[in-house]
C-alpha positions in Angstrom: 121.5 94.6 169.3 122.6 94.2 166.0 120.4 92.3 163.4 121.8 90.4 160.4 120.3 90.3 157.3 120.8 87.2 154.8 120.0 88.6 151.3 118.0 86.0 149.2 118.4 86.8 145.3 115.0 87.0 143.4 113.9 84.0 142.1 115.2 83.5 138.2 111.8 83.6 136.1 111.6 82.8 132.4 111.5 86.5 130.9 114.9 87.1 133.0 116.4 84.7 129.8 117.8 86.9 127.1 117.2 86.2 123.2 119.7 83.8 121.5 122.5 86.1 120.2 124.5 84.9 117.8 127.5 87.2 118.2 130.1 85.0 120.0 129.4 82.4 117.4 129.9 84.4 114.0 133.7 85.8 116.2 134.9 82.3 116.1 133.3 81.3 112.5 135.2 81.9 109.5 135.1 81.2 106.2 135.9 77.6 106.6 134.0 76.8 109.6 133.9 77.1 113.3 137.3 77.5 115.6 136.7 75.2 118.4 138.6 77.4 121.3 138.8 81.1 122.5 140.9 82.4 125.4 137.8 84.6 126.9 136.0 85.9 123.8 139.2 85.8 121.0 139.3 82.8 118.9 142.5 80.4 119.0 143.0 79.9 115.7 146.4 77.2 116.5 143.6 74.9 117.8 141.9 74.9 113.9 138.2 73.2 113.7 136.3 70.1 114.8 133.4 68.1 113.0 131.9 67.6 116.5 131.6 71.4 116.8 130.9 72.9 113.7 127.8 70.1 113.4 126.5 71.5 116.6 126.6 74.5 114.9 124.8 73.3 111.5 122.2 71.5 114.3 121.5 74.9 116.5 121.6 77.1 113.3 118.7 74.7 111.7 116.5 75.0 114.6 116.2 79.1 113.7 112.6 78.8 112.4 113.1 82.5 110.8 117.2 82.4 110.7 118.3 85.9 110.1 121.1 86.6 106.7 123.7 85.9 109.7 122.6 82.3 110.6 121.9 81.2 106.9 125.3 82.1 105.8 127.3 80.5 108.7 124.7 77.0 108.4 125.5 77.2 104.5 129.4 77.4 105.9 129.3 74.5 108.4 127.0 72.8 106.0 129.9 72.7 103.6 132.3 72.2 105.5 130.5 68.7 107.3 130.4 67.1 103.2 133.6 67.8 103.3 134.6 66.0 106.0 132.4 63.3 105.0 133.7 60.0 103.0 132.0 58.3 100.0 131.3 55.4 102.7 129.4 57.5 105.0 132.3 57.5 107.8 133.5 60.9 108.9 136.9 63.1 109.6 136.9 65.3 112.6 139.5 67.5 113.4 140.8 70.0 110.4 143.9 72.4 111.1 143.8 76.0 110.6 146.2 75.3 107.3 142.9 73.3 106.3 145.0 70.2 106.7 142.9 67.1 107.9 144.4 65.6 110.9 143.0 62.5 110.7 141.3 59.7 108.8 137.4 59.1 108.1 135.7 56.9 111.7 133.1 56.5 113.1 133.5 58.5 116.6 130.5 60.7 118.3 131.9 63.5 115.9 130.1 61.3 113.4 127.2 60.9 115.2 126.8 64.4 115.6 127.4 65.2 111.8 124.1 62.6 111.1 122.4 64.6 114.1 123.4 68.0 112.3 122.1 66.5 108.9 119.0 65.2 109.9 118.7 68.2 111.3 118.9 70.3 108.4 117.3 68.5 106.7 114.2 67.8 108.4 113.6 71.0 110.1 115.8 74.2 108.1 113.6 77.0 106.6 116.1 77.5 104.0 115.0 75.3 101.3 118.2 74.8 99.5 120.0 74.1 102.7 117.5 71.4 103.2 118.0 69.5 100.1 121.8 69.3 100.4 121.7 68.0 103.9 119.2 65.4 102.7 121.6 64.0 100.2 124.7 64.3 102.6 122.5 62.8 105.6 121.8 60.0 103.0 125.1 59.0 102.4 126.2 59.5 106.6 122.9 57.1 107.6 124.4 54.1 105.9 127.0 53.6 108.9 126.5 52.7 112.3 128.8 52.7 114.6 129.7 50.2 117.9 129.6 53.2 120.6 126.3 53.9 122.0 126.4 57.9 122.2 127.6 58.2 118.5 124.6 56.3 117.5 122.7 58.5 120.3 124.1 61.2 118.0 122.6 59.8 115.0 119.3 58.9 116.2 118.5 61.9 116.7 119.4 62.8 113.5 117.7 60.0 112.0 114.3 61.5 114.0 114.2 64.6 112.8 114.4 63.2 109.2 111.3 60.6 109.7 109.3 63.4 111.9 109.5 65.6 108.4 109.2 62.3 106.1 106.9 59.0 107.9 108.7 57.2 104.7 111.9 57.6 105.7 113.1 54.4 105.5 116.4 54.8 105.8 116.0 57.0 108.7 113.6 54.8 110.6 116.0 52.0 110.5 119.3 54.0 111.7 116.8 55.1 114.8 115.7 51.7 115.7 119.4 50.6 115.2 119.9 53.5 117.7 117.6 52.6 120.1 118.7 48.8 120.1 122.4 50.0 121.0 121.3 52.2 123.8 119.3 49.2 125.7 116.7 49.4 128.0 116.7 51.0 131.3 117.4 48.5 134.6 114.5 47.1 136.6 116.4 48.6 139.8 114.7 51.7 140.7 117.9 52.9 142.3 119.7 52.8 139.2 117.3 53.1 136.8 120.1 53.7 133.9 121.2 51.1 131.3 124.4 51.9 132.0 126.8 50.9 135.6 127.6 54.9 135.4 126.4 58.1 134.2 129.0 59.8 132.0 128.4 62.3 129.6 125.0 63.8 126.9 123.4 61.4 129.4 120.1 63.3 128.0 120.5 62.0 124.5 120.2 58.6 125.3 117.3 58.4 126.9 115.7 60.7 124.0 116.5 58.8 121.3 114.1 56.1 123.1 111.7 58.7 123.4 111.9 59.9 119.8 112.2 56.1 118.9 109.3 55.1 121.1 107.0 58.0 119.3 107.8 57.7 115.5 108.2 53.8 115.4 105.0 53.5 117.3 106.4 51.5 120.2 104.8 52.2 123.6 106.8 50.1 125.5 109.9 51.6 124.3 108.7 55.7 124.7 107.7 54.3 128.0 111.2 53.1 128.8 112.8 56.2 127.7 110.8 58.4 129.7 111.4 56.7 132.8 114.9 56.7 131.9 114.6 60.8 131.2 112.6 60.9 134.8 114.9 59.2 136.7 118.3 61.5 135.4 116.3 64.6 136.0 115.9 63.5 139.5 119.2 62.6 139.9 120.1 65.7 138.8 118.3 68.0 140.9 120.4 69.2 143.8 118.3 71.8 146.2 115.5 72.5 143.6 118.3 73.6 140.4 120.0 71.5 138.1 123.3 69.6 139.1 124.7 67.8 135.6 126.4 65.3 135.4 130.3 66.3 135.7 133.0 65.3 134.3 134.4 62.4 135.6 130.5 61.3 136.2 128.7 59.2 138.5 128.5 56.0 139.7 126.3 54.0 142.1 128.3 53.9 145.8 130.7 56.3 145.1 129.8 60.4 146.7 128.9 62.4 143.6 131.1 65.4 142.9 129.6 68.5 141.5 132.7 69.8 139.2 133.7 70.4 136.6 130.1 70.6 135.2 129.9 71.8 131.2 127.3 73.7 129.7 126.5 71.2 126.8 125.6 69.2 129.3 122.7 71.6 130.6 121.6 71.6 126.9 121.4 68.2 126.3 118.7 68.0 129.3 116.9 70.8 127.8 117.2 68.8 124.5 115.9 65.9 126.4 112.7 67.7 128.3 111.9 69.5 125.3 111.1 66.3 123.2 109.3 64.7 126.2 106.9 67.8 126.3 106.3 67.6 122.9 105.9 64.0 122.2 103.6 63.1 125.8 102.3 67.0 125.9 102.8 66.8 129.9 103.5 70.1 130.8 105.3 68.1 133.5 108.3 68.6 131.7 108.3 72.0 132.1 110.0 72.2 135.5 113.1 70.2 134.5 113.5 72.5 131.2 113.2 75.4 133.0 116.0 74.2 135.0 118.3 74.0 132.0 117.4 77.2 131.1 118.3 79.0 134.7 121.6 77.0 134.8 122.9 79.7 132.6 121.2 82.3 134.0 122.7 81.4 137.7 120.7 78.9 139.4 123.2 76.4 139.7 125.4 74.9 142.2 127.9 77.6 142.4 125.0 80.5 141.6 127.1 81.9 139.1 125.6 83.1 135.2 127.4 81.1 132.7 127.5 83.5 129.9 128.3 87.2 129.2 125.6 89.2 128.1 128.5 91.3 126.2 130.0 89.1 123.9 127.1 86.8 123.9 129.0 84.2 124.6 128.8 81.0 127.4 131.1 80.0 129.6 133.4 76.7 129.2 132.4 75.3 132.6 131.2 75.5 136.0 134.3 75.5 138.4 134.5 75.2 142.3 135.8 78.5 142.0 133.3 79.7 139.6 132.7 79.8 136.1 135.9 79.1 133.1 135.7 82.2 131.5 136.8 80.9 128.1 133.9 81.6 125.3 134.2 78.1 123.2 132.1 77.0 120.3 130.4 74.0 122.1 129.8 76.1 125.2 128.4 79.1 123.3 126.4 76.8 121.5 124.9 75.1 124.6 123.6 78.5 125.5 122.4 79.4 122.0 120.7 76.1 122.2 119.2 76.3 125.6 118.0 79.7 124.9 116.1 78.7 121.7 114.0 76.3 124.3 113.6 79.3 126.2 112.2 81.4 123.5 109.9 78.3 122.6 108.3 77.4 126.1 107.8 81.3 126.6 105.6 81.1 123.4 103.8 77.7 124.5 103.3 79.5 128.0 101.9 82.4 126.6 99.4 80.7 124.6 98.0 78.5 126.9 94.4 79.6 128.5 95.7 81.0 131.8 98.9 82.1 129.9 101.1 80.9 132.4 103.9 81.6 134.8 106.1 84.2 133.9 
């Protein structure tokens, strides 16, 4: 009589997540900004640079609270290279050849969202003073705009909260988050679909922070209420067999059978974004769980139980296939996972200061 064994991987525990490494990041940066693709870890240079991704990289690089040489000269780069893209009126350019030819005009797309998010950012929360006080002044001019689609002024919120969490008299700032916050809406009084929205599409997460960040620094209960239950509700509907399902592309929609793939890394980030700020602004260790399920996405508890970043190159995967991860090492992909780890490194520390110091 034979006996078959069914091998069961350990469970994925928070020390199992590795340090951010910055490696894949500073391969594609150069000394104008960030390439956007790779093919596996080599940059594609024909595909030039993107506002949208060198402001995540400004935005991750700024949340280094002791950034090594490395990160302070490439957030000085993509620091530099966001003014530039910017217009006197505050709108924003987005994609830039590798000839340093713009390829378009000034708008007011997420990729300006994100440059307000990456500003704010910078300015509210870099320890490199000088890198501060130019972000201020370029944030300044970017805050001005607002824009009709609800995720660039998502984008910009979140920008605009970082600014008044490091100034309360930030007026400026506290009006482009409340003009966020009105854009977004409030979630649905139908507890099947709790989201403001007929579908889920994509940085899902964001939205329902900016209430929360909103909610918090504007002092409206009602309204960090409202974002909460919309954050609550997405992790749920995100959770497939105990790990985190995103939101894939092509997205969901009430009636229709959810589809797992393609799922994309930033999207895993934008939850930890998302669960992060909840924790912080309520304090309910609550949160935790759904974090720590950003986290192990990368590290392979996902749908297809494949790790979405190699530990060589240091760089993440471009996204989660039927067949298993895109091995392409892009900048908003590496980025998620430079991001996601930084949460990582931040809830170990919270878990190992708290009285019974925590699961490991």
């Amino acid at each position: 009589m034979s006996v078959s064994l069914r091998l069961v991987p350990p469970p994925i525990r928070l020390v199992d997540a590795p340090e951010p490494n910055w490696s894949q990041i500073a391969r594609l940066s150069d000394d104008t900004g960030l390439l956007e693709h790779a093919r596996n870890a080599i940059p594609r240079r024909e595909h030039g640079y993107c506002v949208d991704d060198v402001a995540r990289g400004l935005l991750v690089a700024a949340r280094e609270p002791q950034p090594t040489a490395l990160v302070t000269g490439l957030a000085e780069r993509y620091l530099a290279f966001l003014t530039h893209a910017l217009a006197t009126d505050g709108r924003c350019r987005n994609r830039l050849g590798y000839d340093r030819r713009w390829l378009d005009e000034p708008a007011l797309g997420d990729w300006w969202g994100r440059a307000v998010w990456a500003l704010g950012t910078a300015a509210g929360r870099c320890a490199v003073p000088w890198i501060r006080a130019e972000a201020r002044t370029a944030f300044a001019v970017a805050a001005r705009q607002r824009s009709p689609w609800p995720r660039a002024m998502a984008f910009a919120g979140l920008g605009a909260a970082e600014v008044l969490r490091d100034d309360p008299r930030a007026g400026l700032a506290a009006e482009l988050l409340g003009d966020a916050a009105t854009v977004i809406g409030l979630p649905d009084s139908d507890p099947e679909w709790v989201w403001p929205e007929r579908e889920l599409t994509y940085a899902n997460p964001a939205l329902a922070e900016v209430l929360i960040q909103a909610g918090d620094l504007l002092g409206d209960e009602p309204l960090l209420t409202d974002g909460l239950r919309m954050l609550g509700w997405l992790c749920r509907m995100q959770e497939h067999h105990g790990h985190l399902s995103t939101v894939p592309v092509g997205g969901w929609r009430p009636g229709v059978p959810r589809h797992r793939y393609d799922q994309q890394a930033i999207e895993a980030a934008a939850t930890a974004d998302a669960c992060a700020t909840a924790a912080a602004v309520t304090g309910d260790e609550r949160w935790d769980a759904p974090l720590f399920q950003a986290i192990a996405w990368f590290l392979g508890d996902n749908d297809a139980g494949a790790v979405m970043y190699d530990p060589r190159t240091g760089g993440g995967f471009d996204g989660l296939t039927p067949d298993g991860p895109n091995l392409n090492q892009g900048a908003e992909s590496t980025l998620a996972l430079v991001s996601t780890l930084q949460h990582a490194r931040a809830l170990a520390g919270r878990r190992a200061t708290r009285p019974s110091g925590g699961p490991s």
